[in-house]
N, C-alpha and C positions, 0 to 999 in steps of 0.2 A: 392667810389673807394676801390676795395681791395687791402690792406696790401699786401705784397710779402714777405716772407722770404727767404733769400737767404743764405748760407753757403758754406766755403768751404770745398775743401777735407776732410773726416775721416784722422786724424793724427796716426802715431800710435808712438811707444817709443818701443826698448827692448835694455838689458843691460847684460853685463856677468862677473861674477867676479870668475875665476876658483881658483883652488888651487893654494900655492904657487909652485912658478917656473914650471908655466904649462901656455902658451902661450893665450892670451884672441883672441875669435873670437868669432861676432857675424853675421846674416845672414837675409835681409827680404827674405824671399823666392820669384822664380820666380814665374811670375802670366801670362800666353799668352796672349797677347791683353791689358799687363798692362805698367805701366812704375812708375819707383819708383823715389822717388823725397827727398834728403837728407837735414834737414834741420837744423841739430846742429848735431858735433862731437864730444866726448869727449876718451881720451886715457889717462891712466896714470900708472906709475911705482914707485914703493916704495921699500926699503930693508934697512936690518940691513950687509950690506956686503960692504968690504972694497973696491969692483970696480963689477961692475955686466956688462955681456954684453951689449954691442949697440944692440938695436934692433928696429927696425921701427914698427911703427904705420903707416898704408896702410888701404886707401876709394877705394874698387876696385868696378867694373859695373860686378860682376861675381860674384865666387863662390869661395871658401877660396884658396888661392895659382894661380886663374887663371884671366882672365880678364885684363884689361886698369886698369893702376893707377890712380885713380882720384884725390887723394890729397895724400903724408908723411909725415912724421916727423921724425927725427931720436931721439930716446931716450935711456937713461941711470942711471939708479935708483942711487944715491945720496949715499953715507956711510951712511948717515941717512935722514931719510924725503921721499921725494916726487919728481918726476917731470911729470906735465899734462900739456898736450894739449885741449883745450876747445876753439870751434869754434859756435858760432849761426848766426842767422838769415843770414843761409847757402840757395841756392835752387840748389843745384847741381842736375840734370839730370842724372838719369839713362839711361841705354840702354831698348829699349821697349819687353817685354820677357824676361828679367834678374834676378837676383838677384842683391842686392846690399848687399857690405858686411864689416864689418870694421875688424880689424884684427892688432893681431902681428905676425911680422914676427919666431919668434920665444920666448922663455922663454928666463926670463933677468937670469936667475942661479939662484942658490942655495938662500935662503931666501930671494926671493922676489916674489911680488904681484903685477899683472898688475890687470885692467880694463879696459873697452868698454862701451861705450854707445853711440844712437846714436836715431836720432828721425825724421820724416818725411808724408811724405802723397805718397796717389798712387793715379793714374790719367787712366783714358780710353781709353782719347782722347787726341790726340796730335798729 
């Protein structure tokens, strides 16, 4: 009897960590005939500022500012430190033909640092 190897999806990962106080977005790109599949989120904000704004952290099924929200967050970088969002062994569903994209809704001000990342697979059939 032969062996079978069997595997799933190619996973892939990308991450974005822009300048300060310039808004994180990252992007799989649409694929026709494809559908993307999100499986850990990660969002965070940092600064050395005495109130930074609110701003969201957005899993959208589309392309930066458009599409179904799939998951937020609201956040707010700390006077000092940190605050992340970190989600896994996620399988959120894209839409088939989309992009999927994670995103702030805007920059937290003046001396601070967001980041994105986000990891998943893509599928044919479905």
């Amino acid at each position: 009897m032969d062996a079978q190897k069997t595997t799933g999806p190619a996973e892939w990962s990308i991450a974005h960590e822009p300048a300060t106080n310039t808004a994180a977005t990252i992007s799989r790109g649409a694929v026709a005939g494809q559908k993307h599949w999100v499986t850990s989120i990660t969002a965070s904000i940092c600064g050395d500022v005495a109130a930074s704004s609110i701003v969201f952290a957005r899993l959208r099924d589309s392309t930066t500012g458009a599409g179904n929200i799939l998951w937020s967050c609201a956040m707010r970088g700390p006077i000092t430190g940190g605050n992340e969002a970190t989600l896994s062994g996620l399988n959120i569903e894209g839409v088939s033909g989309q992009a999927v994209t994670l995103e702030f809704s805007g920059a937290g001000g003046a001396a601070t640092q967001q980041t994105v990342a986000m990891t998943g697979y893509t599928t044919t059939k479905f």
